[in-house]
N, C-alpha and C positions, 0 to 999 in steps of 0.2 A: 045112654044114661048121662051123657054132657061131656064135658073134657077132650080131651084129645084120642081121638081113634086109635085102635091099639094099632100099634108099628108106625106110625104116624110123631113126628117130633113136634114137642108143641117151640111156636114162634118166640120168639124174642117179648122180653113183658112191654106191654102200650105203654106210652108217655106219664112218665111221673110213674109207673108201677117199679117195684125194688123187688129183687129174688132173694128172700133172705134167709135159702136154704135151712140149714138144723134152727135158724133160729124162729121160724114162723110161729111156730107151737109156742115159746113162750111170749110173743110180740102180740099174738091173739088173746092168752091169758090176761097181759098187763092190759092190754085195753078192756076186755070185759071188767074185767077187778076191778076197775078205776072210772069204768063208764067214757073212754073218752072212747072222740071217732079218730081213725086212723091218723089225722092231721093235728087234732089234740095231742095225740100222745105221742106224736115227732117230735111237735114244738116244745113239750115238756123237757124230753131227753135232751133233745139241743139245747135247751135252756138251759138244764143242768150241766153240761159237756162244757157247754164254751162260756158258763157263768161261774165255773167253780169257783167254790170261796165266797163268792158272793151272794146277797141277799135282793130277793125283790123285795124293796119297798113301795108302796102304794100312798096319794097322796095328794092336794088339790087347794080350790081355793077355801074363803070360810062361807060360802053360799052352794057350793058343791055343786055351781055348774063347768067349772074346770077340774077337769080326774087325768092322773098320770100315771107311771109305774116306771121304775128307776133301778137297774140293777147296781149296787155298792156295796164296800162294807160295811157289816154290821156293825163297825168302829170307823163314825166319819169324822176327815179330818176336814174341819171347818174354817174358811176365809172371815176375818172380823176387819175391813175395809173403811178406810178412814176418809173415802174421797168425799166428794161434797153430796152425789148422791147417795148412796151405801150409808153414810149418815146419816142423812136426815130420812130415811126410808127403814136403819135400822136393819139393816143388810146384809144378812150372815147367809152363806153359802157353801156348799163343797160342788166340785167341779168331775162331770164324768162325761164321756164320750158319747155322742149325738145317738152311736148304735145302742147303747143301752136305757133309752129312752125312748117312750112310749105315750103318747099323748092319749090318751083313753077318750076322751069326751070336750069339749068346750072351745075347739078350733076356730067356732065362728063368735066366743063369747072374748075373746080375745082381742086387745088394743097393747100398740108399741108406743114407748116415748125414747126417742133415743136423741141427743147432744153430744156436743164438743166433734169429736173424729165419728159420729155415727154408728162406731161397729158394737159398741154393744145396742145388745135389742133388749129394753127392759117394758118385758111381756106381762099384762095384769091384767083380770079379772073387770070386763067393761061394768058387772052387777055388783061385786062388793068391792073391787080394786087390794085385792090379793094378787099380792106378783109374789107365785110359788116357784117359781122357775122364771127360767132368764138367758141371754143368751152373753153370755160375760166380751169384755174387749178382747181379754187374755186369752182365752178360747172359743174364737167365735166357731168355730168348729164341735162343740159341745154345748154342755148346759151347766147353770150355776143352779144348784137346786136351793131351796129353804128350809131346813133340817127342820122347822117348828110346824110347819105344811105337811110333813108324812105324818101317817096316820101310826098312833101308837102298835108297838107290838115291835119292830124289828130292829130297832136302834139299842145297841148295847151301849154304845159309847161315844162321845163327841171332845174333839180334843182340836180348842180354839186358836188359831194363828191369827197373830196381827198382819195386817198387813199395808203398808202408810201408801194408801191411794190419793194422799194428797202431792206425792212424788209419782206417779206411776209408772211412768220411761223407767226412772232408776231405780225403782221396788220389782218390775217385772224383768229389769234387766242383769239384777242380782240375785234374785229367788232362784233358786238348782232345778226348782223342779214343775215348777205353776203355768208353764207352756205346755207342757207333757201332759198335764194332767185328762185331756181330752181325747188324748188316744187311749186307744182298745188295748 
């Protein structure tokens, strides 16, 4: 009738399978209940594990062929940058870690313009020229998102910093914490 022969020890589980003893029975539950498949409902859990506190925000250009997904708080603390582009572009941003970012769709609808030292990439929309994201100088190791580019619904609060990008060395090189911000 299938399984392992009685007095017969069953093997070691194949690649990628997980034994997960007394807990199978409810592991089975929450995916029917939830409708995911097996790999769905890992990613969920780890989502939640290694995202506590945080919120997915969902997000893009204003033509919607660029979509993203960004885990933060639902209290972002936003960049208001005084450099020469950030102003004339109107450039308000909060800054998270490259892992908690997710580029959903428009990979190939995307163009970079980057000046002065090159390291920032400022990434935007080839069909409507929406730069929802970015990839900052300060953190080129992250993203500078566009708090006005997520989609309604998980933004409880935005609470704006200046920041005189028209000094950058010395604005980034006194700020405590705008390096950091890019790590996990």
């Amino acid at each position: 009738a299938g399984g392992t022969p009685a007095g017969a020890k069953a093997g070691p589980p194949g690649p990628g399978a997980i034994d997960l003893g007394a807990q199978s029975g409810r592991w089975a539950a929450f995916q029917e209940r939830h409708r995911l498949s097996c790999e769905e409902a890992a990613r969920l859990l780890l989502d939640a594990y290694e995202y506590r506190g945080l919120v997915k925000h969902t997000g893009g250009c204003h033509c919607g062929a660029v979509r993203f997904e960004v885990w933060a708080s639902a209290d972002l603390h936003v960049f208001n940058c005084n450099c020469s582009i950030c102003t004339k572009k109107q450039n308000r941003h909060f800054i998270v870690p490259a892992s908690r970012f997710k580029l959903l769709k428009g990979a190939d609808n995307l163009t970079t313009y980057t000046f002065n030292t090159h390291r920032a990439q400022h990434t935007f929309c080839k069909t409507c020229g929406v730069q929802s994201f970015y990839t900052p100088r300060s953190n080129p190791d992250g993203y500078g998102i566009a708090p006005h580019c997520l989609d309604d619904g998980t933004v409880q609060t935005i609470i704006t910093e200046d920041i005189n990008g028209k000094e950058w060395e010395k604005a980034v090189r006194e700020h405590k914490t705008i390096r950091d911000m890019s790590k996990p």
